[in-house]
C-alpha positions in Angstrom: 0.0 0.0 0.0 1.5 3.4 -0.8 1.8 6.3 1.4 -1.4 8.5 0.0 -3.7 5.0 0.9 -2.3 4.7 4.1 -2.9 8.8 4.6 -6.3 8.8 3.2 -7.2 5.3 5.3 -6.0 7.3 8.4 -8.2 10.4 7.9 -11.2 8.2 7.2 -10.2 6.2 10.8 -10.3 9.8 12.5 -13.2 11.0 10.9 -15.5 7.6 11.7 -14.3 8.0 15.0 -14.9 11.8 15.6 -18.5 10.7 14.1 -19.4 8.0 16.0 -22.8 8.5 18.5 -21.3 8.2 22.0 -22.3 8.4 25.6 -19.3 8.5 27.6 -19.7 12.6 27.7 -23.0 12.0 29.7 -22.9 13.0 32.9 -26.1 12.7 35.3 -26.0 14.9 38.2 -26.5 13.1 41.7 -29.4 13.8 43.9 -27.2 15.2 46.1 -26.8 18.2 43.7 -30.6 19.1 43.8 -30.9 18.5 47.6 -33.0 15.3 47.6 -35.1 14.8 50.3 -34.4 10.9 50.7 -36.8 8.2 49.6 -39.4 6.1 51.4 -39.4 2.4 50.9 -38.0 2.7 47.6 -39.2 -0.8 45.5 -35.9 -2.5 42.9 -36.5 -3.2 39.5 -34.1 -6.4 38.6 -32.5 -7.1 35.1 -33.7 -4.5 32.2 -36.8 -2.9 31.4 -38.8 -2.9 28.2 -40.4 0.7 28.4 -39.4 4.1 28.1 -41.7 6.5 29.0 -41.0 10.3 28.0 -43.1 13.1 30.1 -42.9 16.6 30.5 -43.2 19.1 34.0 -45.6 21.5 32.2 -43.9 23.9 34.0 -44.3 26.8 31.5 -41.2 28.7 31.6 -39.1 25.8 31.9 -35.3 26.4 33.5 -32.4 27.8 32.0 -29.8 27.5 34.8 -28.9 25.4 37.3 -30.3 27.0 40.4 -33.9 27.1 38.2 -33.2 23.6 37.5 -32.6 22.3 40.9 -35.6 24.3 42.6 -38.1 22.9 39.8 -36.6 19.2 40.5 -37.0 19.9 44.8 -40.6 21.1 43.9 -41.7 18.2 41.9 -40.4 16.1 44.4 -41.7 17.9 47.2 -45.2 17.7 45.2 -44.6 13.7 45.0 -44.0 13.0 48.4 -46.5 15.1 49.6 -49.8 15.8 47.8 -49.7 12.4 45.6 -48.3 10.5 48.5 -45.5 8.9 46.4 -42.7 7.4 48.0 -40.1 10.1 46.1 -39.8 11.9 43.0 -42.2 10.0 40.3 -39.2 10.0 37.4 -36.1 7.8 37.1 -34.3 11.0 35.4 -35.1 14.6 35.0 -33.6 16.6 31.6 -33.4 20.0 32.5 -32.9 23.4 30.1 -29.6 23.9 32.1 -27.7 21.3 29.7 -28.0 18.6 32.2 -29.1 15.0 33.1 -30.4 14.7 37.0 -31.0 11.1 38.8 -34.3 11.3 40.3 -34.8 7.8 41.3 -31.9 6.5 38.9 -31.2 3.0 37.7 -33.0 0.1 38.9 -35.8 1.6 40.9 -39.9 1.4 40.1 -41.0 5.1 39.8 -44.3 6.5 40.2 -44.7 8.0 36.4 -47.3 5.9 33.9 -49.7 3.6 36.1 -49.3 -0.2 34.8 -45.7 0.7 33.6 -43.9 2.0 36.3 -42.5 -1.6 36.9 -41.5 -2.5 33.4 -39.9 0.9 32.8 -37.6 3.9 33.2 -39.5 7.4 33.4 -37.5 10.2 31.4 -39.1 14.0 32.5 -37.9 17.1 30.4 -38.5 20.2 32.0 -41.0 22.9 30.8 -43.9 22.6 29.2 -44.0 21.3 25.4 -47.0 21.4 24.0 -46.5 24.1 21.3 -42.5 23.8 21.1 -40.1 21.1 21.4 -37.5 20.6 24.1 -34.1 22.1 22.8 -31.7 20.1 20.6 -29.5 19.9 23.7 -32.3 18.7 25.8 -33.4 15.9 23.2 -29.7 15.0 22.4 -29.0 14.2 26.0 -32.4 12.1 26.3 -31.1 9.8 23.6 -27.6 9.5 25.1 -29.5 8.4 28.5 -31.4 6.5 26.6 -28.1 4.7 24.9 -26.9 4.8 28.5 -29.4 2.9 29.8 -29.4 0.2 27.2 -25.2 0.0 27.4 -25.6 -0.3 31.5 -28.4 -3.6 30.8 -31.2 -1.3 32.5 -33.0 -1.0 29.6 -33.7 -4.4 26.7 -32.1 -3.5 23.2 -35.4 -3.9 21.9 -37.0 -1.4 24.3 -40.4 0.7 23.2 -40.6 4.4 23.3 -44.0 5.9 24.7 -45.4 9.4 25.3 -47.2 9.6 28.8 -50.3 10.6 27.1 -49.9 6.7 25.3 -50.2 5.0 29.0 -53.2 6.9 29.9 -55.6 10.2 29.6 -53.7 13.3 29.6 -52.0 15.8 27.5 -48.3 15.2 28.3 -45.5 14.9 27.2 -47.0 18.3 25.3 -47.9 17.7 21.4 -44.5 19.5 20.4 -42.0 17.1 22.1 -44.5 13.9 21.7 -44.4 14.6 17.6 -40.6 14.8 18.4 -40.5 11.4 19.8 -42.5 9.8 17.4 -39.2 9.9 15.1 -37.4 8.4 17.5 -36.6 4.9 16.8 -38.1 2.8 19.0 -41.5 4.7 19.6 -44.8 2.6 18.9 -48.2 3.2 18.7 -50.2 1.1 20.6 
């Protein structure tokens, strides 16, 4: 092989790596970094799940920074434990306008999100409300590395289906915007 295959074979090596989808820059923040109050009696999930189930907070302004972020998350959870009577936040993970990923009952635990699901599967919330705009391409992007994540950890089955809240039962979330989003998702299913 001469020296311009062996240059041009090198470049293409360099540029399928710099392409290639990865999760590794995927950081979730710890509970600890939104002051979570702790759980009661949380229930384990073992081996992976078959459902992911997208919602949104309908909060209508959504967050932008971290502080916003955090006090949204607290709230919610507050709400949870206290008005619904759930035994923590209802989500597995929270996606948040302030670029980040935040455990709210993480890998492996039931959540309180999508009645006749919540065993069978992980419950993504983005923040904000969606229903005449989508979620920002930052927002989406780290849903489907979490997503990635999830499936590369063996929380989530390879052949794992995508659902909009409003699929599991009567109600208007995750907002039309960010549910029409999902729908080109691979994975999502009408049923």
């Amino acid at each position: 092989m001469n020296t311009a295959a062996i240059k041009f074979l090198a470049v293409v090596a360099l540029c399928t790596i710099a392409l290639s989808p990865t999760t590794q820059a995927l950081t979730i923040q710890p509970r600890s970094s939104w002051n979570a109050a702790s759980a009661r009696s949380p229930s384990r999930i073992s081996g992976a799940v078959e459902y992911v189930i997208i919602h949104h907070s309908d909060n209508p302004n959504g967050c932008t920074t971290s502080e916003q972020c955090q006090r949204m998350i607290k709230a919610i959870q507050s709400d949870h434990k206290g008005r619904r009577k759930f035994s923590d936040i209802g989500y597995n993970f929270i996606i948040a306008g302030d670029g980040k990923v935040y455990e709210g009952r993480g890998f492996g635990l039931q959540g309180s999100h999508a009645p006749n699901y919540n065993r069978r599967s992980i419950g993504i919330v983005f923040i904000g409300n969606f229903e005449s705009s989508a979620p920002s391409a930052q927002m989406l992007q780290n849903a489907k590395d979490l997503i990635d994540m999830a499936k590369q950890g063996g929380h989530l089955k390879n052949d794992y289906t995508l659902l909009g809240h409003r699929q599991t039962k009567a109600t208007a979330c995750p907002g039309t915007a960010l549910y029409n989003e999902i729908k080109t998702w691979p994975h999502w299913k009408q049923i």
